[in-house]
Structure formats: C-alpha cells, structure tokens
C-alpha positions in Angstrom: 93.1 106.0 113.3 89.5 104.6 112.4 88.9 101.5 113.7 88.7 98.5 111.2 85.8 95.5 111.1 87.4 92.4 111.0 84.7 90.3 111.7 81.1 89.3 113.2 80.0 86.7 115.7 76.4 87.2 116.5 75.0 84.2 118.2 71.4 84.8 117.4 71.2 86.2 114.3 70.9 82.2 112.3 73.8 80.5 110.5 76.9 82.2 109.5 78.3 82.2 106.4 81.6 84.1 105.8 82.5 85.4 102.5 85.6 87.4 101.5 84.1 90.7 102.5 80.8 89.9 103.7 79.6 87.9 106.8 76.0 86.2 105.9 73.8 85.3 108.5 70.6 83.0 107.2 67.5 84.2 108.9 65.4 81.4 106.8 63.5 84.3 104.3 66.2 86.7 104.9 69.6 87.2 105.0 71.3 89.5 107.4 74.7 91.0 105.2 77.2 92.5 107.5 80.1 94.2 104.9 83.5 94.0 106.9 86.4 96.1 106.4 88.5 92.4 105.4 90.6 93.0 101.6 90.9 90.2 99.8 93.0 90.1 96.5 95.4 86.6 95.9 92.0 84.2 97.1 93.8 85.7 100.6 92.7 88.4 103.4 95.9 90.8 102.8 94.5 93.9 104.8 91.7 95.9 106.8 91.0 98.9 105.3 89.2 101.1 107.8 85.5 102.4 106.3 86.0 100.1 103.4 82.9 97.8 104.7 80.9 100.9 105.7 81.1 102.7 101.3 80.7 99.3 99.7 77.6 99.1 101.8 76.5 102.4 100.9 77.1 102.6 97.5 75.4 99.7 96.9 72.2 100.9 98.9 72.1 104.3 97.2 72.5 102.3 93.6 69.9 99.8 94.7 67.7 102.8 95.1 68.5 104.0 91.6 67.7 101.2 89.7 65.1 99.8 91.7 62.6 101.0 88.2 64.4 98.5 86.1 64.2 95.5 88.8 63.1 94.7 91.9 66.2 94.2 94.3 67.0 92.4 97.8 66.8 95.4 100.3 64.3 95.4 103.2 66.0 97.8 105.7 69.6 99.1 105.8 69.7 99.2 109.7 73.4 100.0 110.1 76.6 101.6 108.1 77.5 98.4 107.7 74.5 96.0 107.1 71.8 95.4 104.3 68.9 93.3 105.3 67.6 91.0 101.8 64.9 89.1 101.7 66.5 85.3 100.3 65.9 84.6 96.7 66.8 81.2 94.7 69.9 82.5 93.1 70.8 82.4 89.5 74.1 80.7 88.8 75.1 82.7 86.7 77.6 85.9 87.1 76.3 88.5 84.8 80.1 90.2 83.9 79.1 93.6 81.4 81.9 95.1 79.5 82.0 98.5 78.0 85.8 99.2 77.5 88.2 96.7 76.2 90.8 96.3 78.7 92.1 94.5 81.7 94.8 92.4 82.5 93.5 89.2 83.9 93.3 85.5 81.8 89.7 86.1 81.5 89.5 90.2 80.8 88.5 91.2 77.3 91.2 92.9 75.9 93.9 89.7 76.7 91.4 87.5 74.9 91.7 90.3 72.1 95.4 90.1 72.0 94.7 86.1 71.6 93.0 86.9 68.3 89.2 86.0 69.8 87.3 88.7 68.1 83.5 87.3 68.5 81.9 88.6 72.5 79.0 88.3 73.3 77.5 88.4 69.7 79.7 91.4 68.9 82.6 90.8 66.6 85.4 93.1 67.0 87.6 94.6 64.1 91.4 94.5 64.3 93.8 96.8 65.5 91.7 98.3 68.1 93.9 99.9 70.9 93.4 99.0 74.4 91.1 100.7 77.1 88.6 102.1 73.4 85.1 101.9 74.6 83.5 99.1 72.6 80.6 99.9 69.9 78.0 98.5 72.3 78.5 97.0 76.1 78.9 93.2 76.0 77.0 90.7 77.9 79.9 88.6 79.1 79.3 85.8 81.7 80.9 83.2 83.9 79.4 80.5 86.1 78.5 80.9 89.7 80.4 78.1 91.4 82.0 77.8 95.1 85.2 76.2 93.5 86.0 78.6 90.8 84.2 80.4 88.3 84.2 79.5 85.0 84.4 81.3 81.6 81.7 79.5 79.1 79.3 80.8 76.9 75.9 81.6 77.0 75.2 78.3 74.7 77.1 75.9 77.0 75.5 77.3 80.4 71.8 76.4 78.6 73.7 73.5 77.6 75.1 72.2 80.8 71.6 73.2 82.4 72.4 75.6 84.2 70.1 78.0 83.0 66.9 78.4 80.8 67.4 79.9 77.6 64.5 82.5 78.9 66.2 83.2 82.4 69.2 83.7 80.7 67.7 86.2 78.1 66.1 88.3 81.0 69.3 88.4 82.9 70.9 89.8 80.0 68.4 92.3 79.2 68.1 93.5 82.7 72.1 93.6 83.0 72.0 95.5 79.7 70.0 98.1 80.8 71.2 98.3 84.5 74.8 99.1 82.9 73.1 101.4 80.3 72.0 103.1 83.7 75.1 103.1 85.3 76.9 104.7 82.5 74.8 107.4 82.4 74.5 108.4 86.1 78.3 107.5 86.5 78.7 110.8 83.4 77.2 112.8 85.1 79.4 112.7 88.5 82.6 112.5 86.3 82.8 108.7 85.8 83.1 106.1 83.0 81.8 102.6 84.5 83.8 100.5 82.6 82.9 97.3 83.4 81.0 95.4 86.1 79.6 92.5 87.6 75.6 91.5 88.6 74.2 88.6 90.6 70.4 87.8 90.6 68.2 85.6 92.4 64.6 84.2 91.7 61.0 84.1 93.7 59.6 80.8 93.9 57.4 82.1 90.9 60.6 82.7 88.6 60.7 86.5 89.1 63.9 87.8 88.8 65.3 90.3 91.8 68.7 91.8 92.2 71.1 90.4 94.5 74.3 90.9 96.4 76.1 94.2 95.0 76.1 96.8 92.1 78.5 99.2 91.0 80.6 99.2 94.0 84.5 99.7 93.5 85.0 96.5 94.0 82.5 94.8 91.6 82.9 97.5 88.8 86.1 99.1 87.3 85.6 103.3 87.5 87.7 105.8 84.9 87.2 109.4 85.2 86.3 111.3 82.4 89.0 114.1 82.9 91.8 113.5 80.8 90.5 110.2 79.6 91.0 111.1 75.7 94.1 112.7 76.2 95.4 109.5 78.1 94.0 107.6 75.4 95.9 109.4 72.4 98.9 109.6 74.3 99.0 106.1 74.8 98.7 106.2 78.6 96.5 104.4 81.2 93.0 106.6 82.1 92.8 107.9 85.8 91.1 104.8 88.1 90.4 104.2 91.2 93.0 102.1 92.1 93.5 99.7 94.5 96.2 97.8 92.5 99.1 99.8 94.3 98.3 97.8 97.6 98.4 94.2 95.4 101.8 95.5 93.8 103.4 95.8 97.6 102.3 92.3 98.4 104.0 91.0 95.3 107.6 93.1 95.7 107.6 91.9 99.4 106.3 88.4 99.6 105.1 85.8 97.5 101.3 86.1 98.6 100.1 82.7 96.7 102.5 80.6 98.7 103.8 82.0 102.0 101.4 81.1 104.9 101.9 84.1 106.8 102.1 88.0 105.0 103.7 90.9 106.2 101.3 93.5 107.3 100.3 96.1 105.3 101.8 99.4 105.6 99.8 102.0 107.7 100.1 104.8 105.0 99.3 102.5 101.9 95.9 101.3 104.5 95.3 104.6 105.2 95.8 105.7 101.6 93.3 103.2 100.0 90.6 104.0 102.9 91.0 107.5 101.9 90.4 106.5 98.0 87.3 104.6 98.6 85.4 107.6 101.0 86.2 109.4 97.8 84.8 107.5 95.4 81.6 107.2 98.0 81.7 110.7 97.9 82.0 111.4 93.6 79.5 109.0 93.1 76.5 110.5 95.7 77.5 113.8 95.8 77.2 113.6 99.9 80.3 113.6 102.3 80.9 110.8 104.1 80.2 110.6 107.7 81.7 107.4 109.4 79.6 105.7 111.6 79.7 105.5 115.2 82.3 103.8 117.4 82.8 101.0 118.6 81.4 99.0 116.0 80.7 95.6 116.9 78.5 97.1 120.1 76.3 99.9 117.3 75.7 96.9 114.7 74.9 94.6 117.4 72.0 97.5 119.1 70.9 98.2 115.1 70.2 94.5 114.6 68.3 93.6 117.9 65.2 93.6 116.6 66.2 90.9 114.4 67.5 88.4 117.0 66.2 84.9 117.4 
C-alpha cells in the first residue's frame, strides 16, 4: 500500500497555515504549498487517499504551464511531487466559478437554480425546458465571495457594491476566467474530456497586475465528463461518464451521519484504494504521461527538496 500524507510540521519553513488539502507555509514574498493526501467533503477530513496530494499538485503545475500565455501565474519552482513554491500576491476576494454545462446538485449549482425558475446567469438568459447536464450557449461567468466563514453567492453588481471589488478588477477577472476556461475546454477535447465547470482564484502585485493563484483544472476544483458516450447518455436520459468521487461521500452518508457525529468510521481500504486509483488516471488522460509516484518516505524527501528554503 502507498503510503498517505497526512500532514507537515516543518519548523523552519515561516508560519503555517492548514487548509483542507494544502498546508501553507508564509515565507514573507513566498508561500511554500505542500498538497497532502487529507479528503475533505462534509467541511470534515473523511479520508487519505494515497497519491491524491502528489496529481492535484501535478495537474495543476502542468496546467500552470499551459496557460501561462493568457496570465502570469504563482509558480517559482515545483521542488517536490508534492510542493509548489508561489511567489505571495494580494489576493482578489473573489472566487471566479465558470460554468459550461447546466448541472449539479448543490444549493448553489446552476441547474437547481434552473429548476427554481432563475433563468438570467451571468448576463445569459436561458430558455425553458432545457434538460439537465446540455452544455450552455456560451460558458458563464458565475462567482461567489472569498470569505473564511463561508462563501457567498452574490452578483457581480453587489460585490462592486459591497466594495469588494472594482468594477475594472472585476472585468479583467472575468475576461481572463473566460478565456482560461475557453482553454481548458479545448485542450481537455483533445485528451477525451469535457471540462464542465470550474473554479479560479487570483491575486494582485502591489501595482494591480493580476496573477493566477492557488489551483486550475484539478479534479477537485473542476467537474470532468468524458466525451465517449456523452450524447448517447444525454438522449437516453442518463448521467455522462465523470470522474467521480461522489461514491466515497455516498458510504459516509449510509454509515454515519458525517455532519454531526464527532468521530467517523474509517474509510474502507478498497473504496481508498479505488479513488487513488481514479485520480492517477485522470493525471494520466489529461498529460498523456504515466504516473510515477514519488519516492518514499515522504515527509524525509519533501523535507531534503525544501532545504534550500529553510530559515
């Protein structure tokens, strides 16, 4: 069995931050992101999935790379499997969500505000009687706040509004998410994949220019279909082909009530080992390389790769 990351505690590497996947350490200028192997669904830690840590990293390097001509992004060095040095920006707070598909399930998706009767997104208003999961006539800039407590759903108007935003900032950031999801879409095709839907985060220099931040297109900031069998599934009324991590949720919710009780059941070893095996293959559709995991132990390797960044 691959061994899992569960968690950092470098002692020289500045202040620690922990996030739900991602310990932060806060160099002053630059921020040392170390991506754990920790699943979090139900605002909860429900399991380690081993090399989970290692393909969000990854994937988000090799996509950082690919749209590096539309903006300028975070990444100085990727010195480990695991870990993306960024140079610190201001960040915008502001979560650029793009939709291209109306679906999901959630309070907040698309297609259950549909089913409400909202029909105006984004400046796009939808006809009626449009099924779920039909790819919408143009993607639609869709985005909630950037808040520790929870985000929020408002719209563009009341985030200028509120003062959260410029009208100009917020203009660039949805041109720039615009045509970074345009981008995905497109190189997504061509390995077999429909980005559906997805989420950015930007930051600012001290002279307002806008940088890329934090993630892109990772499986667990974007929803992936794949393209085989997606209009069949769509005219026979079925759900497309995902990667899908929902299964492991699903357990949690027939065997415990994972809002309330303070301690969970663990996770069963073949639904782990399952989901593991689903992301290394999503690493591998969308870069066309196999995956090689990185060497073990891993605390010791990260903890060598970073040295030269010690305090």
């Amino acid at each position: 069995m691959t061994e899992v990351l569960k968690e950092t505690n470098f002692k020289n590497l500045g202040m620690k931050k922990t996030g739900k996947v991602r310990d932060i350490y806060d160099l002053g200028d630059k921020l040392i992101l170390v991506t754990t192997d920790r699943h979090s669904s139900f605002d909860r830690i429900i399991a380690h999935i081993p090399s989970k840590g290692q393909v969000l990293n990854q994937i988000s390097a090799w996509w950082f790379e690919q749209t590096k001509d539309i903006i300028p992004n975070q990444v100085l060095a990727v010195p480990d499997e695991n870990v993306t040095v960024a140079k610190k920006y201001n960040m915008v707070p502001v979560e650029a969500v793009m939709r291209g598909y109306l679906t999901g399930v959630t309070d907040t998706s698309i297609w259950t505000r549909y089913q409400k009767g909202a029909r105006d997104f984004g400046g796009i208003t939808l006809p009626d009687g449009m099924k779920k999961n039909t790819k919408l006539p143009k993607p639609i800039f869709d985005p909630t706040t950037k808040e520790d407590a929870h985000d929020r759903a408002i719209t563009p108007e009341q985030m200028i509004a509120e003062g959260l935003i410029t009208k100009e900032l917020l203009d660039e950031v949805r041109e720039t998410a615009t045509k970074l999801f345009l981008c995905g879409q497109e190189v997504a095709a061509k390995k077999g994949l429909i980005l559906v839907d997805t989420k950015y985060e930007f930051g600012t220099d001290d002279n307002g220019k806008l940088f890329l931040i934090d993630e892109i297109h990772t499986p667990d900031s974007s929803r992936y279909w794949q393209i085989e069998g997606y209009e069949e599934r769509m005219t026979a009324g079925e759900e497309p082909k995902s990667f899908d991590k929902e299964f492991l949720r699903l357990w949690f919710k027939e065997n415990c009530d994972p809002y309330k009780d303070a301690v969970l059941p663990e996770a069963p070893s073949e639904l782990v080992e399952e989901l593991s095996r689903r992301y290394i293959r999503m690493y591998e559709q969308l870069t066309g390389s196999s995956f090689k995991a990185g060497e073990e132990p891993i605390l010791p390797r990260i903890e060598r790769n970073l040295s030269g960044y010690a305090s």
